[in-house]
C-alpha positions as CSV (number, residue, x, y, z in Angstrom):
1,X,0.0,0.0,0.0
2,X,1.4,3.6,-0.9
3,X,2.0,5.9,1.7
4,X,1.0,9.3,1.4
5,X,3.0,11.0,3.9
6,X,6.1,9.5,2.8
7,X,5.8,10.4,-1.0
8,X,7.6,13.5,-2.0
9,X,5.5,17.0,-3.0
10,X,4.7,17.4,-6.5
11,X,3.9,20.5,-8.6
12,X,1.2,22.3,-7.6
13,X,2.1,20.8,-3.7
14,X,5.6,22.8,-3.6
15,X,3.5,26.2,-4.2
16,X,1.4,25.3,-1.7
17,X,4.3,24.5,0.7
18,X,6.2,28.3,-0.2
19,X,3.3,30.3,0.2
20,X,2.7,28.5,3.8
21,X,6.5,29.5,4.7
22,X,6.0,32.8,3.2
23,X,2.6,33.4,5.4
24,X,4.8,32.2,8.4
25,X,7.8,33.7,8.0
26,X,7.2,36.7,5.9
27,X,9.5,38.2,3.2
28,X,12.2,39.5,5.5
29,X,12.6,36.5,7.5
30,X,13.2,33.7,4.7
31,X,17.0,34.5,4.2
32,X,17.7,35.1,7.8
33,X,16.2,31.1,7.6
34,X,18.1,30.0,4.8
35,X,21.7,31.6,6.2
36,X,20.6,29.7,9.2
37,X,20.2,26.4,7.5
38,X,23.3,27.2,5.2
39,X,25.2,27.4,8.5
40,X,24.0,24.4,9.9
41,X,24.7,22.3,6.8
42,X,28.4,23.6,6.6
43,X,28.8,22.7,10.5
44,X,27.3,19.5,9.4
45,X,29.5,19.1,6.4
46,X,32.8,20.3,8.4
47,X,32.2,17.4,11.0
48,X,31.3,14.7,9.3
49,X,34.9,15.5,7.2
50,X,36.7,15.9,11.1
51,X,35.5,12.3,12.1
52,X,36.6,10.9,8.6
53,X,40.3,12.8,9.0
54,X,40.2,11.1,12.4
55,X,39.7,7.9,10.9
56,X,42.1,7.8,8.9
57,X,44.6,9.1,11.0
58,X,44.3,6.3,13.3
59,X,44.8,3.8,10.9
């Protein structure tokens, strides 16, 4: 059986999605939120390549 909440947005669904974030957040707010996320993902990125370094080293 297909599962609705796990299949990706489509279309017409991704407008949908935007103009929620946009009534949330408002205009000013959205690249404050995406520098934020940007950040987090380069933190992400920057460890995940520490703990392979790491690895590595101790082999």
């Amino acid at each position: 059986m297909h599962c609705l909440l796990l299949s990706m947005p489509q279309g017409w669904e991704w407008i949908i999605i935007l103009i929620v974030i946009l009534l949330v957040f408002g205009g000013k707010k959205i690249p404050e939120l995406m520098k934020g996320i940007g950040k987090g993902i380069k933190g992400f990125k920057d460890g995940m390549k520490n703990i392979e370094d790491d690895i590595k080293s101790e082999e």
